[in-house]
ChimeraX commands (.cxc) that place a marker at each C-alpha (Angstrom):
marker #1 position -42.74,6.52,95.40 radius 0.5
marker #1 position -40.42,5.15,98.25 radius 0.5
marker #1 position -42.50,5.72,101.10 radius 0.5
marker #1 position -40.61,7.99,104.09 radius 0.5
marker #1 position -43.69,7.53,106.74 radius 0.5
marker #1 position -44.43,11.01,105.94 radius 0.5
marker #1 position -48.46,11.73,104.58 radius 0.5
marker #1 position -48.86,10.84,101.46 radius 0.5
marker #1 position -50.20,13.26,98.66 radius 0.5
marker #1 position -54.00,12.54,97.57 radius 0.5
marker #1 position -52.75,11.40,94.15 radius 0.5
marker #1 position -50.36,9.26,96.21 radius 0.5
marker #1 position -52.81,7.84,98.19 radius 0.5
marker #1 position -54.92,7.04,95.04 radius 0.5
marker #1 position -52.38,5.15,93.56 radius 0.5
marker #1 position -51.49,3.05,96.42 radius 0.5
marker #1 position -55.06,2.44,97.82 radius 0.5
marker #1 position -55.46,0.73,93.84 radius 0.5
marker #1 position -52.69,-1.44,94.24 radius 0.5
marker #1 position -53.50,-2.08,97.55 radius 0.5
marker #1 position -57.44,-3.06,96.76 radius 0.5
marker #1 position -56.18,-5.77,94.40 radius 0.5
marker #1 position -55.73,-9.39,94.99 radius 0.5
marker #1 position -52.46,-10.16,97.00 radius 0.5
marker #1 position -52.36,-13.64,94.96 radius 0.5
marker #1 position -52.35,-11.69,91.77 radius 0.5
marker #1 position -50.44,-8.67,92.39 radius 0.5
marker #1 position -47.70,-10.20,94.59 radius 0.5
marker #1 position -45.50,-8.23,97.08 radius 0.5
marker #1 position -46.82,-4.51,95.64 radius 0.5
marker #1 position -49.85,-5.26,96.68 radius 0.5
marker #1 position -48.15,-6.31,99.98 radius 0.5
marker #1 position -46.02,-3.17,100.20 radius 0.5
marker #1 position -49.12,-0.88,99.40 radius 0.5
marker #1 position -51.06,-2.45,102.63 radius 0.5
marker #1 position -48.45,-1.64,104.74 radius 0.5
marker #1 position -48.28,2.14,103.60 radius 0.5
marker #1 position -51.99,1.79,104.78 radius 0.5
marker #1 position -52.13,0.29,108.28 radius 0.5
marker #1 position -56.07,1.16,109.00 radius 0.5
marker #1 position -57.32,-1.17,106.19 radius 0.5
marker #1 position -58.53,-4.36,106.07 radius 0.5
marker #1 position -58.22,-6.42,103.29 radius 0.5
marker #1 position -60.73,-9.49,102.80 radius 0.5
marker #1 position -58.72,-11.77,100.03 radius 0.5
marker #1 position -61.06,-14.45,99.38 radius 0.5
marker #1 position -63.59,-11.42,98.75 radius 0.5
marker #1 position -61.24,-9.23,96.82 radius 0.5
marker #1 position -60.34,-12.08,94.54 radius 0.5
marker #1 position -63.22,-14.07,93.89 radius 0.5
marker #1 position -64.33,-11.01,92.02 radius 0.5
marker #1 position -66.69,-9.67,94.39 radius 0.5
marker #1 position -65.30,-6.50,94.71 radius 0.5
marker #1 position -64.72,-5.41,91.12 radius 0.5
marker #1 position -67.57,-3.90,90.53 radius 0.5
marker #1 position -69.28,-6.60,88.59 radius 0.5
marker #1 position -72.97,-5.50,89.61 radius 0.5
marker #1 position -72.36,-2.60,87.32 radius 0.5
marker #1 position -74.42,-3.09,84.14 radius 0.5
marker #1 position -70.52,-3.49,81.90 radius 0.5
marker #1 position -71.81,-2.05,78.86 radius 0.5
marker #1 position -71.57,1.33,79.94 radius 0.5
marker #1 position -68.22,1.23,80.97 radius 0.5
marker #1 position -65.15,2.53,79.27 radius 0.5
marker #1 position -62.58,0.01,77.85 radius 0.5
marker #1 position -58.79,0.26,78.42 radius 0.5
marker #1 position -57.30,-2.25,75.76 radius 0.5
marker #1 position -54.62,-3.93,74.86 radius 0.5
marker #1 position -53.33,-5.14,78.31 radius 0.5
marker #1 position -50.49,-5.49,78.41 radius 0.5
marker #1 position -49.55,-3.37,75.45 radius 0.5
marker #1 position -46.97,-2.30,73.28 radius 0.5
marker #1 position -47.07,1.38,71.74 radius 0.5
marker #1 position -50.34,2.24,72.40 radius 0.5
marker #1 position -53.34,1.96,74.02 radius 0.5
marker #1 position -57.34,2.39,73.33 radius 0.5
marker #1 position -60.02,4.02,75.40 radius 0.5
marker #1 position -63.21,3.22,74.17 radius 0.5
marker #1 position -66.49,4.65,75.43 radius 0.5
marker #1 position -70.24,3.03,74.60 radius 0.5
marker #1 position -71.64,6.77,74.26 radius 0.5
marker #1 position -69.78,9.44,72.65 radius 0.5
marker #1 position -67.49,11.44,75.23 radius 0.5
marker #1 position -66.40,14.85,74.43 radius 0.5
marker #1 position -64.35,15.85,77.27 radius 0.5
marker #1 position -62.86,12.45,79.09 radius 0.5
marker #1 position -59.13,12.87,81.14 radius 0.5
marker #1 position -56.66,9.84,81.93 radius 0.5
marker #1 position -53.68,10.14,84.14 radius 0.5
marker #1 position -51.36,7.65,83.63 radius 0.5
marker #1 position -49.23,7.15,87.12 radius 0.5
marker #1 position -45.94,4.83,87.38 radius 0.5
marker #1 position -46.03,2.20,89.98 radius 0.5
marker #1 position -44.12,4.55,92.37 radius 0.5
marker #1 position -47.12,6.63,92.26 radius 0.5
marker #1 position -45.74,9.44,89.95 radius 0.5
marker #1 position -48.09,11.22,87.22 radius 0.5
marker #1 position -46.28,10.31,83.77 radius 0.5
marker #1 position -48.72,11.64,81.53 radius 0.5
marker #1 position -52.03,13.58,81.67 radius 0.5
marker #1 position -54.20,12.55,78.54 radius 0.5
marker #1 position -57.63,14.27,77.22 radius 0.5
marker #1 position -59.76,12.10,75.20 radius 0.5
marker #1 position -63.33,12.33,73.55 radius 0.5
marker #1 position -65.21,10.57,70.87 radius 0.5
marker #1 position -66.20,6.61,71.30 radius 0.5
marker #1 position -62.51,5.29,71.08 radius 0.5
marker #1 position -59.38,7.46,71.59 radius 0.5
marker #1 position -55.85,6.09,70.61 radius 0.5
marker #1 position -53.14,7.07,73.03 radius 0.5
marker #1 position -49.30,6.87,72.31 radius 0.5
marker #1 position -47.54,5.41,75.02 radius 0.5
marker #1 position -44.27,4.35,72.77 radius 0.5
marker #1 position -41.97,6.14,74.41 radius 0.5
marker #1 position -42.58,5.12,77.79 radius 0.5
marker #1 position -40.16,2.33,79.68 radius 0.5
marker #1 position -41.40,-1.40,80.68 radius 0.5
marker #1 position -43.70,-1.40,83.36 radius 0.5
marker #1 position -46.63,-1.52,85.30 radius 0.5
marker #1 position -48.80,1.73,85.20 radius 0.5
marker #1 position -52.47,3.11,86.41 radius 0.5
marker #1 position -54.69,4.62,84.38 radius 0.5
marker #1 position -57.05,7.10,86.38 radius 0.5
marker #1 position -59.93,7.40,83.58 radius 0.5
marker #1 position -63.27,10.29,83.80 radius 0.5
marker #1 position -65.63,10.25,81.59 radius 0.5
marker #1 position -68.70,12.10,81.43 radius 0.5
marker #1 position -71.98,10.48,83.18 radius 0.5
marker #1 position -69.40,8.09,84.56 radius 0.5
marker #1 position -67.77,7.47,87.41 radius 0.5
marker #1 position -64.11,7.77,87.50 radius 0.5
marker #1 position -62.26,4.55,88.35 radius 0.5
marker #1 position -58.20,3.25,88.27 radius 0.5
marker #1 position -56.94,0.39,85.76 radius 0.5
marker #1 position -54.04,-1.54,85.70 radius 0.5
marker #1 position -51.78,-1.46,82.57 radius 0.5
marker #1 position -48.80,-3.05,81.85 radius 0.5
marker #1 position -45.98,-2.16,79.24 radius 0.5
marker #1 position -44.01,-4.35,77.51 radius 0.5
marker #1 position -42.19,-4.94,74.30 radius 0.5
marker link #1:1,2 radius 0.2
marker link #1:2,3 radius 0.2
marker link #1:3,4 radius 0.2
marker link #1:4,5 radius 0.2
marker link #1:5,6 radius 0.2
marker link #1:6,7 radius 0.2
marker link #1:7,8 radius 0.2
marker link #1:8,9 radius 0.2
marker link #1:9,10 radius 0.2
marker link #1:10,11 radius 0.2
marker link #1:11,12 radius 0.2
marker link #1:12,13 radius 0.2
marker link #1:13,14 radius 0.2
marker link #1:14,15 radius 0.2
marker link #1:15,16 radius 0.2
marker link #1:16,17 radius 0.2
marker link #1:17,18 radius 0.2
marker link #1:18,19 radius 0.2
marker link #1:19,20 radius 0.2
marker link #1:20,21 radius 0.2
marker link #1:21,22 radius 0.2
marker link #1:22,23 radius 0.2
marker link #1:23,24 radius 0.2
marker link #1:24,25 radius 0.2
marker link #1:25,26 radius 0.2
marker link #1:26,27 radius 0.2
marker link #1:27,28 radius 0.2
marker link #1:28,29 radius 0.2
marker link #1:29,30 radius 0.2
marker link #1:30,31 radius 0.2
marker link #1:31,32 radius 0.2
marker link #1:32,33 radius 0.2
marker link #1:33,34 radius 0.2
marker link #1:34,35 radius 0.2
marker link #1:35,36 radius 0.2
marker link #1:36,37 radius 0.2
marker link #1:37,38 radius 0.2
marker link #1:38,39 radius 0.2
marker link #1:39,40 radius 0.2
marker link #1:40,41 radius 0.2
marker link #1:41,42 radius 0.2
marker link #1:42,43 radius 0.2
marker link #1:43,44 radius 0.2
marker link #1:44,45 radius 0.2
marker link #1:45,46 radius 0.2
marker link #1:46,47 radius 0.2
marker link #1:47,48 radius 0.2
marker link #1:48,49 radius 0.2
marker link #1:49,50 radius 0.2
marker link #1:50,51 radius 0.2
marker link #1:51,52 radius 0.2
marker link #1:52,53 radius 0.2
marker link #1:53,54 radius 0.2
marker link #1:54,55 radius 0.2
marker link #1:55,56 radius 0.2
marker link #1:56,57 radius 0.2
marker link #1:57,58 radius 0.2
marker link #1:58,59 radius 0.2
marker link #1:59,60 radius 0.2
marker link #1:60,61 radius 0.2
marker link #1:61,62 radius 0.2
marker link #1:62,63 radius 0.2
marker link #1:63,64 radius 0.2
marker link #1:64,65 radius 0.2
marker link #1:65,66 radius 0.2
marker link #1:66,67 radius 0.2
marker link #1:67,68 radius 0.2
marker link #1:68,69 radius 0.2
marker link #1:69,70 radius 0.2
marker link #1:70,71 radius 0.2
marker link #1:71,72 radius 0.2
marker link #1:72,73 radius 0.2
marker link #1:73,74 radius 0.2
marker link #1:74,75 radius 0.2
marker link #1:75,76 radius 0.2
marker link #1:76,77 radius 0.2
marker link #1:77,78 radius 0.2
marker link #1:78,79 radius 0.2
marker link #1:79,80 radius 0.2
marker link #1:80,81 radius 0.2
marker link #1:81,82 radius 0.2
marker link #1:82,83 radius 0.2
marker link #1:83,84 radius 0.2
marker link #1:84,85 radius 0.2
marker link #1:85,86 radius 0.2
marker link #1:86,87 radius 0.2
marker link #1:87,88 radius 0.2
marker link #1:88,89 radius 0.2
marker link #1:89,90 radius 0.2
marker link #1:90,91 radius 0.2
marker link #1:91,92 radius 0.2
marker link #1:92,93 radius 0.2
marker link #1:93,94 radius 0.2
marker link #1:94,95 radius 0.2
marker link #1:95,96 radius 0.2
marker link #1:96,97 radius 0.2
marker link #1:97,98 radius 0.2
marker link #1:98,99 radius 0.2
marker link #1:99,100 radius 0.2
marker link #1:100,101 radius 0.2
marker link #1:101,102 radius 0.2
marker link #1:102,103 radius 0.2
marker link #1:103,104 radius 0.2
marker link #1:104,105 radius 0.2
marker link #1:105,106 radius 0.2
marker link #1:106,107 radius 0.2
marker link #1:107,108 radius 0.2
marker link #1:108,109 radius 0.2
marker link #1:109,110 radius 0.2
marker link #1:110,111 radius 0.2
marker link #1:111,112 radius 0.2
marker link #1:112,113 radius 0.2
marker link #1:113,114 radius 0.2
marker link #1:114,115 radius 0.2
marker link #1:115,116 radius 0.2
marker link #1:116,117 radius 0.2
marker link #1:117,118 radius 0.2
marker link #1:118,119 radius 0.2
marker link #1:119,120 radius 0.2
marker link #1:120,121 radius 0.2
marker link #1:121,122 radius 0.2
marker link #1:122,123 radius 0.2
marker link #1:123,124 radius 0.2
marker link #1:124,125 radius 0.2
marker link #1:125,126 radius 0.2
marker link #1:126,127 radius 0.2
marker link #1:127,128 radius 0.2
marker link #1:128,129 radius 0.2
marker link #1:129,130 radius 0.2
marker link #1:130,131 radius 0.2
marker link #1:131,132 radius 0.2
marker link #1:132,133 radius 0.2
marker link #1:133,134 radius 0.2
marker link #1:134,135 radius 0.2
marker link #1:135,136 radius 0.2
marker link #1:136,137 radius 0.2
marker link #1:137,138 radius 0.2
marker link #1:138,139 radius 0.2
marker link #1:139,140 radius 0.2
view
């Protein structure tokens, strides 16, 4: 997504606010980029990457897994309870859906071969969970 200063789309704005909300140490000058697509945030660093805004509160055991990161050919979803009707969208790091998955069971295999090198978002809902974004990159 090269960003024209027109709105952005709410899938748009998705994907950037997740690269925006990550650490700027970490994530370099996309994070950077993101933040300025989003003038009316503020961003708290030494909060954002000490870890105390990723959730960790949440009891992690009920969470669903996105593994291996960085991966290869494929990737895993796995669930602690048995999901029968889960969705992942898979955006590029212009913010452009590249593939819109269904998954169910406790651990779903999805086939990502034929996608280039890169970084991607994962935009995971599960049932009795709340949806959240992952980072994943691709490399071979």
């Amino acid at each position: 997504m090269v960003w024209s200063g027109q709105p952005l789309s709410q899938t748009q704005n998705t994907v950037v606010q997740a690269i925006a909300n990550q650490c700027r140490y970490e994530g370099g000058y996309g994070v950077l980029l993101a933040r300025k697509m989003l003038p009316d945030q503020l961003y708290d660093d030494d909060i954002l990457c000490s870890g105390s805004n990723d959730n960790s509160g949440k009891n992690q055991a009920n969470e669903v897994v996105i593994y291996p990161n960085p991966a290869c050919n494929f990737i895993l979803l796995a669930s602690p309870k048995q999901t029968d009707a889960g969705t992942a969208l898979l955006f590029n790091a212009l913010g452009l859906l590249v593939r819109n998955f269904t998954w169910s069971g406790f651990e779903t295999r999805l086939d990502i071969s034929d996608l280039p090198n890169g970084t991607y978002f994962f935009n995971v809902n599960a049932e009795e969970q709340p949806a959240f974004m992952k980072k994943v990159v691709i490399i071979r």
